[in-house]
C-alpha positions in Angstrom: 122.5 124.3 129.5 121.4 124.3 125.7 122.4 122.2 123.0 122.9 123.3 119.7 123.6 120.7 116.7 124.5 123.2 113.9 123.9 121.8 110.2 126.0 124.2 107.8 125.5 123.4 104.3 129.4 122.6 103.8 131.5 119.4 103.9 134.2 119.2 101.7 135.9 123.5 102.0 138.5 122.4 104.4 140.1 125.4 105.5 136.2 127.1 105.9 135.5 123.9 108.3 138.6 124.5 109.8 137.7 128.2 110.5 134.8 127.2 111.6 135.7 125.0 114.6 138.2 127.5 115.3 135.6 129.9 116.2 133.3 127.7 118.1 136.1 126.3 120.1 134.8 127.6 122.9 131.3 125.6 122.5 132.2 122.8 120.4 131.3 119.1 121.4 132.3 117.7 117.6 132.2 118.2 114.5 130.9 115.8 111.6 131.4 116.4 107.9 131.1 114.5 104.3 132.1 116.0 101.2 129.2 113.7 99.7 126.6 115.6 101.5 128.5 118.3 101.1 127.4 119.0 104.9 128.9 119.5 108.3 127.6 119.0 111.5 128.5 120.9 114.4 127.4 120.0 118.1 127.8 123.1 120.2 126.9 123.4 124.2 128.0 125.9 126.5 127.8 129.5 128.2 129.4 131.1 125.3 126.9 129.1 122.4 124.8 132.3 120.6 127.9 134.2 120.5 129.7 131.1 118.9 126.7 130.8 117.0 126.6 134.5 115.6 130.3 134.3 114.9 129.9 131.0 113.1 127.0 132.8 110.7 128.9 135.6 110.0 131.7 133.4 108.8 129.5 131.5 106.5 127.9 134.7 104.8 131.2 136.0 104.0 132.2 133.2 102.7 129.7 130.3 101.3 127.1 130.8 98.7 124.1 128.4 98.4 123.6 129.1 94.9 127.1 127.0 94.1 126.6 124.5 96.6 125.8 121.0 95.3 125.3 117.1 97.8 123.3 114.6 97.8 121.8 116.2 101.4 118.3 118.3 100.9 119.0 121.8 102.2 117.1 125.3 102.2 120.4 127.4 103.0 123.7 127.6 104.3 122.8 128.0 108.1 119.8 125.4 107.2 119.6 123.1 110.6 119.7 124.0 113.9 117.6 122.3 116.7 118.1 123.8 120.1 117.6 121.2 122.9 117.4 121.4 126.4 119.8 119.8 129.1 120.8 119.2 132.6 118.0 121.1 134.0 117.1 123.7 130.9 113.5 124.1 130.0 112.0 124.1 126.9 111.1 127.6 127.3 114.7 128.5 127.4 115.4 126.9 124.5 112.9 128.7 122.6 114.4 132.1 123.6 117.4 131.4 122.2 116.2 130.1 119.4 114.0 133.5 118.7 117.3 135.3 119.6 119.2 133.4 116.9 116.7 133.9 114.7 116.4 137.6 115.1 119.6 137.7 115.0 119.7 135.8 111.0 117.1 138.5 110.0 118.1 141.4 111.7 121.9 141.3 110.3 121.8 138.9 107.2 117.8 139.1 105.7 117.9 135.1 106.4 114.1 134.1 106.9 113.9 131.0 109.4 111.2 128.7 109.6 110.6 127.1 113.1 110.0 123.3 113.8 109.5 121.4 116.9 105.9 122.1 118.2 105.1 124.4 115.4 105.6 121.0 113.0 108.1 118.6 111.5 111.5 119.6 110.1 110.1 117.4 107.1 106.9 119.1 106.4 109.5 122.6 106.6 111.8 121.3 103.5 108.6 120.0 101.9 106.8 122.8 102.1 109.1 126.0 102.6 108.0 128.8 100.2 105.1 126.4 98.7 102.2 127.4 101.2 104.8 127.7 104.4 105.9 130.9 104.7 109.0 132.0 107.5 108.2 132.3 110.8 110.9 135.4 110.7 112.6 137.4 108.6 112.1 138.0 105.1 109.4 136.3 102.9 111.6 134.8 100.2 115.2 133.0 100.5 118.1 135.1 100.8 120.1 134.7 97.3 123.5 133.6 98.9 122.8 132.2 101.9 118.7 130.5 101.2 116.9 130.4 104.6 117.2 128.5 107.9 115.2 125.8 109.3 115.5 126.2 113.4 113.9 124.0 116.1 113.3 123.2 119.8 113.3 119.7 120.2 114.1 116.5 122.7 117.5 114.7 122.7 117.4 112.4 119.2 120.2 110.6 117.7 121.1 110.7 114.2 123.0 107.2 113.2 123.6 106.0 109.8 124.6 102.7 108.3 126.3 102.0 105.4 124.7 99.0 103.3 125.6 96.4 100.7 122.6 96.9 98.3 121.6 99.5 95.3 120.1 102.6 95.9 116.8 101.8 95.0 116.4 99.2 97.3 117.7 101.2 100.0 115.2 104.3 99.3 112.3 101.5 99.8 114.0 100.2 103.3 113.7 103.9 103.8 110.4 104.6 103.1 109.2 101.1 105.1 110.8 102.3 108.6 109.4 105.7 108.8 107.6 106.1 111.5 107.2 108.5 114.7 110.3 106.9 116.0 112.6 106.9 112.8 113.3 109.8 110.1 115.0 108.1 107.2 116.6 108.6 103.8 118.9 106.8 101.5 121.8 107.9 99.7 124.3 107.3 97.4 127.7 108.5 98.7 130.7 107.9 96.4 130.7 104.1 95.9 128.5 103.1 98.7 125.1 103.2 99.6 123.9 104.6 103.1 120.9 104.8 105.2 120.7 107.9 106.8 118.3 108.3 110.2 117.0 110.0 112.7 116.1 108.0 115.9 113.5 110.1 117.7 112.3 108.7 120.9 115.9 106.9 121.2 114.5 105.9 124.8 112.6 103.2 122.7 114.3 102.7 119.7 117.9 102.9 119.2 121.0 102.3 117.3 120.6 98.5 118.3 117.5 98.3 117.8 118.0 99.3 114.2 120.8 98.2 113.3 119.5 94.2 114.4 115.8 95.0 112.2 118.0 96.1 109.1 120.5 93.7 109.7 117.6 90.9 109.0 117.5 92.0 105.4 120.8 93.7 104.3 124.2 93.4 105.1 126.0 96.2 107.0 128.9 97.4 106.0 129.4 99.6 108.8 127.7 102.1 111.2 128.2 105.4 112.0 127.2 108.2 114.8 126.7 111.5 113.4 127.4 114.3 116.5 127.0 112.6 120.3 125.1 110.2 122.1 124.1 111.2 125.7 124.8 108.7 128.9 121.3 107.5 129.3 121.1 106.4 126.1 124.7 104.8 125.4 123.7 103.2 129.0 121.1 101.0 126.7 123.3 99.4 124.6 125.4 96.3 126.1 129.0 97.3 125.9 129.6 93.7 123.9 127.6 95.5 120.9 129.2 98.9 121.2 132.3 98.4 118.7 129.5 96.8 116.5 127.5 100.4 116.5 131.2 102.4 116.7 129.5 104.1 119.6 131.9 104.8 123.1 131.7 106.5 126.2 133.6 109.1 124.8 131.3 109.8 122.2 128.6 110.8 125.1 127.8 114.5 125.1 128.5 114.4 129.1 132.1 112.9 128.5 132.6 115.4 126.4 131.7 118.4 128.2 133.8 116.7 131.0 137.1 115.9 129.2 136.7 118.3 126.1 136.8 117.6 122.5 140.0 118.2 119.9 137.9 118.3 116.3 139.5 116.0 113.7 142.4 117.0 111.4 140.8 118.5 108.6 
């Protein structure tokens, strides 16, 4: 089975999200949005995922336009994330098929150039360096004029956690810069009134939520954390249950529970 978490470059069109989930029904494991990033996040698994997928892009070209999109998220396009990751038995190769499928897909139907990421390099070196020296992998040479272009990758399992601080932006973009490292992909942002921490936990195997949220906790007070998409068992398995309403991470929020019991998005 392949994973697919799905970063469209809208979080506050309702009735678009709503359409959205509708069509991925069939594939979707949940669904995260902010209207400050102006960003959704769509975790998608199942036999029916590049057909969810191509329906989903089809959608968004008809109806979403980079050129008037504005968040505080960095972005290259509309369609502009999506890893595909490799579970319960999938290889890496078969990941990277579907990815080249998805991708010929983008340029065959809608001129949207993709770069890749994974092996080929980082998904930060893509949005620093997209159309400055980097070139796409696929598709056209320049960004489409609606819908940009699409950053896709093959990677391992990661989780993507957030936590909300008591402390000024600027002091949170240095806490950001400080923790980078080949474990932890980080960025600071200002959303609405608060102040948040955004990261990537790579190699969650060695460093998790926990173990961020105690080394930040040293120096600034948490408000609150937050989970963006799912957690898989093996990893929720590493965190003592007495700290898990501390993280707001369940059992239900495992991508196994979910493809067990199903998932009912959230009222939009």
């Amino acid at each position: 089975m392949i994973e697919c978490v799905l970063n469209i470059s809208e979080g506050s069109n309702y009735a678009a999200l709503t359409d959205l989930a509708n069509l991925s029904s069939r594939s979707l494991l949940d669904l995260h949005f902010d209207p400050h990033h102006n960003r959704s996040v769509f975790t998608l698994a199942g036999d029916h995922l590049l057909e969810d997928l191509m329906e989903m892009t089809l959608y968004c070209a008809a109806h979403l336009n980079i050129d008037s999109h504005s968040g505080v998220h960095p972005r290259l396009g509309i369609i502009d994330v999506a890893p595909f990751i490799p579970k319960m038995g999938s290889s890496f190769d078969e990941a990277e098929a579907m990815r080249q499928a998805f991708a010929e897909f983008l340029a065959r139907e809608l001129d949207v150039p993709s770069f890749y990421y994974g092996k080929e390099r980082s998904l930060p070196y893509v949005r620093k360096h997209a159309f400055q020296g980097l070139m796409p992998d696929i598709g056209p040479q320049e960004s489409h004029k609606f819908l940009g272009a699409s950053c896709l990758g093959v990677r391992s399992p990661l989780i993507a956690y957030n936590l909300v601080l008591d402390t000024d932006i600027e002091s949170a973009k240095r806490l950001a810069a400080s923790i980078r490292s080949s474990d932890v992909r980080a960025l600071a942002f200002k959303v609405g009134e608060y102040v948040q921490l955004s990261t990537n936990l790579i190699n969650p195997g060695s460093y998790g939520p926990l173990d961020l949220y105690f080394d930040i906790r040293k120096a600034f007070r948490i408000l609150k954390g937050e989970m963006v998409g799912v957690i898989d068992d093996e990893y929720l398995a590493q965190i003592p249950e007495r700290f898990r309403p501390t993280l707001d991470i369940y059992y239900e929020d495992t991508f196994q529970s979910r493809l067990r019991n199903g998932y009912e998005p959230p009222l939009i």
